[in-house]
PADRENRO-114972 format. One line per 4 residues: number of its first residue (from 1); for each residue x, y negated, z negated of C-alpha. Coordinates in steps of 0.1 Angstrom, whole numbers, always signed. Layout:
N
NUM = X:Y:Z | ...
This chain:
646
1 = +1300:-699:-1393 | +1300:-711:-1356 | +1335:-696:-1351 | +1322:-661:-1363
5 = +1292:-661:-1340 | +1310:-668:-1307 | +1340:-648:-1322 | +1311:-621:-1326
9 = +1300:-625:-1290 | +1338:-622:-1273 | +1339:-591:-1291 | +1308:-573:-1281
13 = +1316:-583:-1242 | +1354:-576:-1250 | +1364:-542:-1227 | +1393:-523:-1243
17 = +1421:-517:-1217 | +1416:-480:-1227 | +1378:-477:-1217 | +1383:-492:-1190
21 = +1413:-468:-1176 | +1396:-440:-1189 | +1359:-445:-1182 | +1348:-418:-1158
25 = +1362:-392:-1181 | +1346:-411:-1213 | +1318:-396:-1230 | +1301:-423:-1253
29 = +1279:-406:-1285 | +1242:-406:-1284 | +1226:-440:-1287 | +1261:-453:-1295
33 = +1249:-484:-1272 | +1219:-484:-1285 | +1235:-489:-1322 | +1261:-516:-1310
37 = +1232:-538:-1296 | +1210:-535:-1332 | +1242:-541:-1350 | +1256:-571:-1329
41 = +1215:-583:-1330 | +1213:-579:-1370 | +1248:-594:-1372 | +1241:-628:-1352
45 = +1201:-629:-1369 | +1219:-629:-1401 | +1251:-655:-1393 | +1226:-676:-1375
49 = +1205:-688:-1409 | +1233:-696:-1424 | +1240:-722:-1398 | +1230:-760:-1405
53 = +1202:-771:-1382 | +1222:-796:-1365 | +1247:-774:-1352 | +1225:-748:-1341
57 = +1218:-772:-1304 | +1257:-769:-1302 | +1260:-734:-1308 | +1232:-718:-1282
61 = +1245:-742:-1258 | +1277:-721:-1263 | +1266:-688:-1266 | +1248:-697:-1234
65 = +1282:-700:-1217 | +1291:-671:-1233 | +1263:-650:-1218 | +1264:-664:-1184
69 = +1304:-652:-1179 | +1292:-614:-1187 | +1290:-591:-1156 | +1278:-561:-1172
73 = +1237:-565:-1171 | +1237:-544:-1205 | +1255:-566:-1224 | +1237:-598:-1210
77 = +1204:-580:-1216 | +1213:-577:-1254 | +1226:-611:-1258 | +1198:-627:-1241
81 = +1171:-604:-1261 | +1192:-615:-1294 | +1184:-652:-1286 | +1150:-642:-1281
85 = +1147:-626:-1315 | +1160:-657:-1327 | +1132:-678:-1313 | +1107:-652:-1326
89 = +1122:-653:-1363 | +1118:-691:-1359 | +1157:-698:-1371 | +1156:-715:-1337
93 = +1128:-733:-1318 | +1114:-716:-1289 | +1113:-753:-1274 | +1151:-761:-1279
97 = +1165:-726:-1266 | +1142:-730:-1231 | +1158:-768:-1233 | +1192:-755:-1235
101 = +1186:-727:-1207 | +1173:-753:-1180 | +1200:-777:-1186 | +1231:-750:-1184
105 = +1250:-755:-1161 | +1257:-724:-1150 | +1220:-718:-1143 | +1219:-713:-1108
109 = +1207:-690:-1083 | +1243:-673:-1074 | +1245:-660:-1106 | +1216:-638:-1101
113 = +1215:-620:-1135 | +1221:-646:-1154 | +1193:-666:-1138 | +1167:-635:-1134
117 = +1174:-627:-1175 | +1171:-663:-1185 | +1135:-667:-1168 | +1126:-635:-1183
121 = +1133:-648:-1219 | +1116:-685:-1209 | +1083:-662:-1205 | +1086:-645:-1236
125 = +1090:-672:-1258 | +1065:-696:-1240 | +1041:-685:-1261 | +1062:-703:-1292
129 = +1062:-735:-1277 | +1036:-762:-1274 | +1018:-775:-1247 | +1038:-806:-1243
133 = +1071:-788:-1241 | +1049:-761:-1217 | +1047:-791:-1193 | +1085:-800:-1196
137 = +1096:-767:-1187 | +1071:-760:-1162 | +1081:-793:-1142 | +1119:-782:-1146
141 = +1108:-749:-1130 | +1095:-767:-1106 | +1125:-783:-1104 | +1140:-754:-1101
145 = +1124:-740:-1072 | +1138:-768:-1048 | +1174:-756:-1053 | +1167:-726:-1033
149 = +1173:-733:-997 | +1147:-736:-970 | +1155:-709:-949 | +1161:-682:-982
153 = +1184:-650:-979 | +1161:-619:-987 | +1191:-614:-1013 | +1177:-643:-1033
157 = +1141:-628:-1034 | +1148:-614:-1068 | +1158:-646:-1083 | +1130:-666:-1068
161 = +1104:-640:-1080 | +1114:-647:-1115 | +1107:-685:-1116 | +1075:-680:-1092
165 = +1064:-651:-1126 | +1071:-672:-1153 | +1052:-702:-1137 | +1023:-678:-1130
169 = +1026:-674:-1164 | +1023:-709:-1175 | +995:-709:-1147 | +974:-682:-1161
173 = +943:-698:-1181 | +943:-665:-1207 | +974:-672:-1222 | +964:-707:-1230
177 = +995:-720:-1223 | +991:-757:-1213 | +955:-773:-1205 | +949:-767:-1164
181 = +940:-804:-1162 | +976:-809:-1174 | +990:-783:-1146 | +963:-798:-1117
185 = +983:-834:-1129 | +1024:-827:-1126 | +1011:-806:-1090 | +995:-840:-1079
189 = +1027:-858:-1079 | +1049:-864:-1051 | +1067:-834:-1034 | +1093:-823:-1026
193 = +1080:-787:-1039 | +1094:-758:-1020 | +1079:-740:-994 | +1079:-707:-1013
197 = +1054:-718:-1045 | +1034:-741:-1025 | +1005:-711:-1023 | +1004:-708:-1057
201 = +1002:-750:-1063 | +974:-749:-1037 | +953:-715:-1048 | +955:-738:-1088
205 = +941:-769:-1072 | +916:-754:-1052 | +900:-743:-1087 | +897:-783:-1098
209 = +878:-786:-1061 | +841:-783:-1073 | +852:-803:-1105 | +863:-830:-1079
213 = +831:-829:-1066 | +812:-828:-1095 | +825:-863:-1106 | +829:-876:-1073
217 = +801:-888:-1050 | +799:-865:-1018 | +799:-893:-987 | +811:-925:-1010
221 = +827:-937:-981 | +799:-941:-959 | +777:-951:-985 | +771:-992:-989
225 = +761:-1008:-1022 | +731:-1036:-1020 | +740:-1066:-1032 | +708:-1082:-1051
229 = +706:-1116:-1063 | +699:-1110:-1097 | +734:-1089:-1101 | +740:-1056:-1115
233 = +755:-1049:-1150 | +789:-1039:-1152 | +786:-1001:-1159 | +760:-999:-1129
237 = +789:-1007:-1108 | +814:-979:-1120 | +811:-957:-1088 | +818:-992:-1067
241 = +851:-998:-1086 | +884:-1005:-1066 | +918:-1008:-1074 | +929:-1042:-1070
245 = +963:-1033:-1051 | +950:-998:-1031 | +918:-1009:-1025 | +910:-975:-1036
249 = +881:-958:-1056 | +891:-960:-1092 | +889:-919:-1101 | +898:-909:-1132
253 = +926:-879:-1134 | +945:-866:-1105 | +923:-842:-1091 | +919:-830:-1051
257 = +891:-851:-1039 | +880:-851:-1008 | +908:-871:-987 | +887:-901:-976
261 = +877:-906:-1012 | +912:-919:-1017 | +916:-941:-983 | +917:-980:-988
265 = +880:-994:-990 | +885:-1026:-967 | +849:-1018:-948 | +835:-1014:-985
269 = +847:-1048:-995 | +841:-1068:-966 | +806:-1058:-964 | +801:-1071:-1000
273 = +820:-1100:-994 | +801:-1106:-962 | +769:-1106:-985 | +752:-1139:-1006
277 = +753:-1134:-1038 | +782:-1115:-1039 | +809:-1131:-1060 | +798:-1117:-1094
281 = +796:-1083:-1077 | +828:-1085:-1059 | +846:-1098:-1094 | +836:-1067:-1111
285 = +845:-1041:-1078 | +879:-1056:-1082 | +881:-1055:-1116 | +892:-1093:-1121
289 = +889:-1111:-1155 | +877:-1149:-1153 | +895:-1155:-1188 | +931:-1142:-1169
293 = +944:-1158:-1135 | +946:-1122:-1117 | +963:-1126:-1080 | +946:-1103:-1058
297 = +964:-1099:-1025 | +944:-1075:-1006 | +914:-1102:-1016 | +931:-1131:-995
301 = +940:-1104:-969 | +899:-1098:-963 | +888:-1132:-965 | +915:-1140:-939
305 = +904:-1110:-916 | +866:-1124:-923 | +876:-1160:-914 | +896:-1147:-885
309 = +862:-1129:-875 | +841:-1161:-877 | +865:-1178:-855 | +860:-1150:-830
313 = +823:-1144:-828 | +822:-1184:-825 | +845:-1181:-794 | +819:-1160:-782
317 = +790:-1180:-788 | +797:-1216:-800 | +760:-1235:-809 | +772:-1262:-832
321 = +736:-1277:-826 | +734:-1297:-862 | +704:-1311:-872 | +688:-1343:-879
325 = +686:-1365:-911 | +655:-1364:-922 | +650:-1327:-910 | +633:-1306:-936
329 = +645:-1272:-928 | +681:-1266:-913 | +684:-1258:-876 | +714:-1240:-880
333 = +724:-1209:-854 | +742:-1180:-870 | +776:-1184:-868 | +769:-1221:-888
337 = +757:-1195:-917 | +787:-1175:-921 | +812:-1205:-922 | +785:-1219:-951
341 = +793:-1187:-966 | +827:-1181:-960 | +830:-1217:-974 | +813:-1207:-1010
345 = +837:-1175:-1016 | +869:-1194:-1006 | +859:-1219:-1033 | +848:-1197:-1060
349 = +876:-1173:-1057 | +903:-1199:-1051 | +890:-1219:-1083 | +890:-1187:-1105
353 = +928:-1186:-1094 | +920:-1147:-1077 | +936:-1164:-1043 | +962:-1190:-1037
357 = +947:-1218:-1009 | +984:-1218:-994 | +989:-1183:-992 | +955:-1183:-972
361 = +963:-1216:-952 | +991:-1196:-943 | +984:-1162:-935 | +958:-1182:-913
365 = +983:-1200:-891 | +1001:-1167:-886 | +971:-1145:-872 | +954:-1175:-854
369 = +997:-1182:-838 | +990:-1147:-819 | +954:-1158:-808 | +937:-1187:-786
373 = +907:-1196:-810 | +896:-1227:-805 | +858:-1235:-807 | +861:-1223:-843
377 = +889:-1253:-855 | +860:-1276:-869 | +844:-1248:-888 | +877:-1241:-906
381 = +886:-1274:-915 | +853:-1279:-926 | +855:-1247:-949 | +893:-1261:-962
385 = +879:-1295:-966 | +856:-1284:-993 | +889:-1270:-1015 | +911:-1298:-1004
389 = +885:-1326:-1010 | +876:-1311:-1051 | +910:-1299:-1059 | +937:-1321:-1043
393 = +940:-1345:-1072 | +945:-1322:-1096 | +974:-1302:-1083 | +1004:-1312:-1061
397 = +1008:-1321:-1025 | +1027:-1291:-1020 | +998:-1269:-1025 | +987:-1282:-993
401 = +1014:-1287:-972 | +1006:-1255:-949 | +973:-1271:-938 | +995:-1294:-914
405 = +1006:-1263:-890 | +970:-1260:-883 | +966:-1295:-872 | +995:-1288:-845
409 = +985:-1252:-835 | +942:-1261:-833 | +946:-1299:-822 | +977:-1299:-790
413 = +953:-1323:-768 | +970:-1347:-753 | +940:-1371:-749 | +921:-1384:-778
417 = +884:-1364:-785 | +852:-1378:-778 | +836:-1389:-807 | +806:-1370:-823
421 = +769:-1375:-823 | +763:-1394:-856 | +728:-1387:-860 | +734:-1345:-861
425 = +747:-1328:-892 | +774:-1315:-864 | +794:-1345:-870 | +806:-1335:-904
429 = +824:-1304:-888 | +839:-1320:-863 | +850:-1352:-887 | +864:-1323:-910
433 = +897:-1323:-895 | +905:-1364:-898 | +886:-1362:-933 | +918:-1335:-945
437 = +942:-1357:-928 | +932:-1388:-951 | +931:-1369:-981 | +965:-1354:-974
441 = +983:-1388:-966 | +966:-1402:-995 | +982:-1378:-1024 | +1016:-1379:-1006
445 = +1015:-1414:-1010 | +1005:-1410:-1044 | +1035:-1392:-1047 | +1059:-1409:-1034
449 = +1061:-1383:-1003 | +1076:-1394:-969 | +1054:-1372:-945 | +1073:-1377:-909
453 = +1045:-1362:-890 | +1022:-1386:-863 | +985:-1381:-866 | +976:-1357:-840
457 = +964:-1372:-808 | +935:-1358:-805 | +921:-1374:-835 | +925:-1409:-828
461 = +891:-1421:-816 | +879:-1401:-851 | +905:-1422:-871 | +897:-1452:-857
465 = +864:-1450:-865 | +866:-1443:-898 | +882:-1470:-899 | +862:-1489:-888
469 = +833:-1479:-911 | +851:-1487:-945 | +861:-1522:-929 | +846:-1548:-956
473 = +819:-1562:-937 | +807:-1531:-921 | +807:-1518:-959 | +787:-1542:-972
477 = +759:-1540:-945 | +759:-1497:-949 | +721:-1489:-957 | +708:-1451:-957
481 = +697:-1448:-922 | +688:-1416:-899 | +727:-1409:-894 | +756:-1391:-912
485 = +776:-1423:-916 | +774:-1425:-951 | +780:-1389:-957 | +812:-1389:-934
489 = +826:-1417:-955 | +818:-1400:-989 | +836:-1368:-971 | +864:-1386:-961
493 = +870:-1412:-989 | +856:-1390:-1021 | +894:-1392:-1038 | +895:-1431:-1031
497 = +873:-1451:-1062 | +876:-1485:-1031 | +855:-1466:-1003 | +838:-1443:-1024
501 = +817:-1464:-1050 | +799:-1478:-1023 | +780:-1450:-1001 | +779:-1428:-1031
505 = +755:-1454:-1050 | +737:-1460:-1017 | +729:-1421:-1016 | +718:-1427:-1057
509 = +692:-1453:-1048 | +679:-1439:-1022 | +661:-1414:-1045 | +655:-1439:-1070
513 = +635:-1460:-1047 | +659:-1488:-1047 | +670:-1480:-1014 | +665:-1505:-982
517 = +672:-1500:-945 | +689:-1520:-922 | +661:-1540:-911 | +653:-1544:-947
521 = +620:-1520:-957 | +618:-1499:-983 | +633:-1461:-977 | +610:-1435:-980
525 = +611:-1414:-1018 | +618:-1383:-1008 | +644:-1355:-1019 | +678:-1354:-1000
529 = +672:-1317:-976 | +695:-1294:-977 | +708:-1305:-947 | +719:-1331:-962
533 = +731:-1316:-990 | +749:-1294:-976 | +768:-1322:-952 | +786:-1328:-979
537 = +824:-1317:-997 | +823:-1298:-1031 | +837:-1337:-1043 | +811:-1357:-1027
541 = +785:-1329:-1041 | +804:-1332:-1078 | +800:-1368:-1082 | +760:-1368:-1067
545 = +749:-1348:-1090 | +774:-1359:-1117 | +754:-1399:-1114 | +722:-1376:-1116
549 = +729:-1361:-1147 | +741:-1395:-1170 | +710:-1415:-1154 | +686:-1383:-1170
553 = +705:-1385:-1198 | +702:-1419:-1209 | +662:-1417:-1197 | +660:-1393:-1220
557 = +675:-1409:-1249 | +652:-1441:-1243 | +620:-1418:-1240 | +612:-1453:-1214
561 = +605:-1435:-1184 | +612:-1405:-1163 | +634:-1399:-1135 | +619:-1405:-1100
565 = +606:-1366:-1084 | +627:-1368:-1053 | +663:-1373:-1076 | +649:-1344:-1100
569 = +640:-1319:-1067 | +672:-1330:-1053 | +688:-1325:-1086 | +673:-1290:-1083
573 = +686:-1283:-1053 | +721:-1290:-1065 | +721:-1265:-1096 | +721:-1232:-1068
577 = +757:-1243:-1058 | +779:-1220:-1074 | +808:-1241:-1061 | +799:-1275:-1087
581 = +790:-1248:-1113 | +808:-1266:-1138 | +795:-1297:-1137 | +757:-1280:-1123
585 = +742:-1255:-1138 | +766:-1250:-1171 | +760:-1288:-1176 | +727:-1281:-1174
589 = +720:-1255:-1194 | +747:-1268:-1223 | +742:-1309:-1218 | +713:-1320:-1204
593 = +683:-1296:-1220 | +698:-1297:-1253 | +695:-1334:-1248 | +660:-1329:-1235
597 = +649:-1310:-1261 | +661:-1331:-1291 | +650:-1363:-1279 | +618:-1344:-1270
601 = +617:-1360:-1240 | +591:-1336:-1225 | +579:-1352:-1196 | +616:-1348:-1178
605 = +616:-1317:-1195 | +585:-1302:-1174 | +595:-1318:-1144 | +631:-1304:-1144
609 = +617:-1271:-1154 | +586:-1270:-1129 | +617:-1280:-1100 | +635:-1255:-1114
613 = +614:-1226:-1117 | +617:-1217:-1077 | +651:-1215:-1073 | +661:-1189:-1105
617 = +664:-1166:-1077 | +697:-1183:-1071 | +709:-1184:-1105 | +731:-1156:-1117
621 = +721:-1133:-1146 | +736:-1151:-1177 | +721:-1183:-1171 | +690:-1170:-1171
625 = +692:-1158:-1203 | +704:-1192:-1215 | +680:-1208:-1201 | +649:-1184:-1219
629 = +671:-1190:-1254 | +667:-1223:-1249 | +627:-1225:-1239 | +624:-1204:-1274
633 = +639:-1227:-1297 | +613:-1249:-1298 | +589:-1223:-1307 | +607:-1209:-1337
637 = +572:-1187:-1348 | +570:-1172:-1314 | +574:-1133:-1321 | +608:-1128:-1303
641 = +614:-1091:-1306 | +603:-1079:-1278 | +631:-1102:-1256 | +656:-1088:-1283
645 = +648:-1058:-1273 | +651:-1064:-1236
């Protein structure tokens, strides 16, 4: 049956010898053309449904060839209308013959009938085909369109005009061809379109414009989000979303909005990350997943360039001031603030595995390489000491290896340092760099790592006397005094059980009222001040509060007395550090007032919950929450529908 259809073809475009010779004296019958066409139409209709379906592909891909050799416009016109009334009678499928017509070969724009007649039959059986083969065959017109060449002969006008009507076609919304969101999508993607149908592209988008707008915000960009303490719930921070690799808004559909709707966001995110209180917030921006380790580059890019900024404004106005021991209230200057800041979101966002410490440590050395910053060094090592000193016995040296470029670029003195004022909270900044250095050597010992590298000179005087301090008989006669001593050795030594023991159960008594000073009276009972508090490494702070928690513990297992107010309002003061969350608040809220509560030990249970009460301003949402199921457990008649409800 295939051999009689293309047999049936050759004949109706076969030319007798005779006609030919003889055809300006011919004189053909009335409608005899007209006759051949329906009979060569009827005859291929009727051969055709006899054909099996898998060879029908095969055989229009033929009669395709077939058509595309005639040079009489006549004949091509009935063969191409005879595959039309095939489509139409359904013994082919619109969708397969426009398939076949894009992917002959001899579809090209030199063989100007054959290409103006095929695009005419694509647009008369669109309206057979369904939405998603609308979109192939639009895309191939596209397609299509960039064969033509840029500068295009006025002879090729005809051709072109009958791609750029059957697209208008496919773009006209009356013949409900293909959904316009669909169209507004394949015109979205990357060019190259040609110069010719780009009008036509543009005049479709510009109808999705006000749809653009209408689920777009007009002046996003210079709009700022504020970042509250309490958080915001996830779908109230939709419209703040970003694309974790773009830094983009995340819009839905490709549709033309406005052009700095779709820049990267980096002023966006570093104002939020600028902010306190802004991890939760800047989690859910980037769409990052606590449960899955998600590396976020342009994340470590921004906390560099905020880093690199803190390092600059302290160039410009260094006041490492410190403050005193005893000192209720901090007397810190600005630029002492940020680094406190920067040094919470490097933990928290390092810890949740969002950023790797030696990518940081060494995109760091590379922009600080190009710069002479140098009154911001402490700072930084402080703000790296606070990772190093929680996390270095838990992974591998080699995590930390980039840290030791720093110490050559920040530290090329050639003469030792003077040492620090030990009675200012200063002195833990500037002890920061020796404090990483002993850590460091420590776990490369540990593993067996020969580290050829002299400690810089500029350090000695602060290695010496730290030294000094953990010498045995300077140990033994440590007391709690009005200097950072203590604190510098818990900083330095927090990762070795021989140095550390010792000043961390001095700083334990002391709120016990066990404490005694060097001249042997009694230490005042009073709460360790944040400046204290915050003198010390994410370690130091881990263990404090760590010997806080089994000492309330056991006093409230043996109901024989309650823990002293200063170690509770100091205990208090611990729980708002979202870098010891684990061990702080979570233990807590899931250890300590379960434990509370079942050995109804309710006189630590007032006094933890009077200290607590004025610092849930610091305490992110879902604790909170914990924290109110747990005050209603033991009062199982209290009516508890309306917090159900809220």
């Amino acid at each position: 049956m295939d051999t009689e259809i293309l047999e049936a073809v050759n004949n109706f475009l076969k030319v007798e010898p005779i006609e030919e010779a003889f055809l300006s004296v011919i004189v053909y019958k009335p409608n005899g053309e007209e006759d051949k066409a329906a009979s060569f139409t009827e005859s291929i209709l009727t051969k055709f449904k006899d054909v099996p379906q898998d060879n029908k592909e095969g055989l229009v891909r033929q009669y395709l060839q077939r058509a595309a050799t005639a040079t009489n416009v006549s004949h091509l016109r009935v063969l191409m209308n005879t595959l039309g009334k095939l489509a139409e009678a359904h013994v082919i499928t619109a969708r397969m013959l426009c398939d076949k017509i894009m992917l002959c070969d001899r579809l090209v724009y030199e063989n100007a009938n054959f290409w103006i007649e095929s695009f005419k039959l694509i647009k008369r059986v669109l309206p057979l085909v369904d939405y998603k083969g609308v979109r192939e065959i639009m895309k191939n017109c596209r397609d299509k369109a960039t064969t033509f060449p840029v500068n295009i002969n006025v002879c090729f006008m005809p051709q072109l005009q009958a791609l750029k009507d059957t697209l208008n076609f496919i773009f006209d919304r009356n013949n409900c061809l293909l959904p316009g969101y669909f169209i507004a999508n394949e015109i979205m993607k990357p060019p190259p379109y040609h110069w010719t149908i780009n009008k036509m592209m543009t005049d479709f988008m510009e109808e999705f414009r006000r749809t653009a707008q209408m689920v777009s915000i007009i002046g996003h960009t210079h709009m700022l989000p504020i970042v509250e303490c309490f958080g915001y719930a996830d779908h109230m921070m939709n419209s703040w979303k970003l694309d974790p690799n773009t830094l983009r808004f995340t819009f839905k559909g490709s549709l033309p909005y406005d052009a700095d709707l779709l820049e990267e966001q980096t002023k966006l995110l570093r104002y939020v990350l600028d902010q306190p209180y802004s991890k939760e917030m800047v989690s859910v921006m980037m769409c990052l997943q606590k449960q899955q380790k998600q590396r976020c580059h342009a994340l470590e890019e921004q906390l560099v360039n905020l880093i690199i900024s803190a390092m600059e404004m302290t160039e410009s106005n260094d006041s490492m001031m410190g403050s005193s021991f005893n000192v209720y209230e901090e007397q810190n200057s600005m630029n002492e603030w940020v680094w406190l800041h920067l040094s919470s979101q490097l933990i928290y966002f390092v810890l949740f595995q969002y950023i790797s410490f030696s990518r940081i440590v060494t995109a760091l050395y590379e922009k600080l390489s190009k710069k002479e910053l140098r009154k911001g060094r402490d700072q930084l090592m402080w703000i790296l000491l606070q990772f190093i000193s929680g996390s270095i016995q838990k992974n591998p040296i080699a995590n930390f290896l980039p840290t030791f470029k720093l110490f050559d670029l920040l530290y090329p003195e050639k003469e030792p340092l003077k040492l620090p004022d030990c009675t200012k909270s200063s002195l833990l900044r500037q002890m920061a760099p020796i404090c990483i250095w002993i850590h460091l050597m420590k776990k490369a010992r540990l593993e067996n790592m020969n580290i050829n590298r002299p400690l810089p000179i500029a350090l000695k005087n602060h290695h010496d006397f730290l030294q000094h301090l953990v010498m045995p008989n300077t140990m033994m006669s440590m007391s709690l005094g009005n200097d950072f001593r203590i604190i510098l050795i818990c900083n330095a030594y927090s990762t070795n059980q021989e140095y550390f023991s010792r000043p961390m159960n001095i700083l334990t008594e002391a709120l016990n009222g066990n404490a005694k000073t060097a001249a042997g009276g009694q230490v005042p009972l009073v709460p360790f001040s944040m400046v204290v508090l915050d003198s010390l490494t994410v370690h130091s702070k881990m263990s404090l509060i760590h010997s806080f928690f089994t000492q309330m513990i056991k006093q409230a297992q043996a109901k024989s007395s309650i823990p002293a107010p200063a170690l509770v309002e100091t205990y208090a003061r611990l729980l708002v550090y979202t870098e010891i969350e684990s061990l702080g608040i979570k233990g807590f809220l899931l250890q300590l007032l379960p434990a509370v509560f079942k050995h109804q030990a309710w006189g630590i249970l007032h006094t933890l919950l009077e200290m607590f009460l004025y610092r849930l301003h610091h305490i992110p949402t879902q604790y909170r929450l914990q924290l109110l199921s747990h005050c209603t457990v033991v009062s199982p008649q209290t009516n508890k529908m309306q917090l159900n409800l809220w």
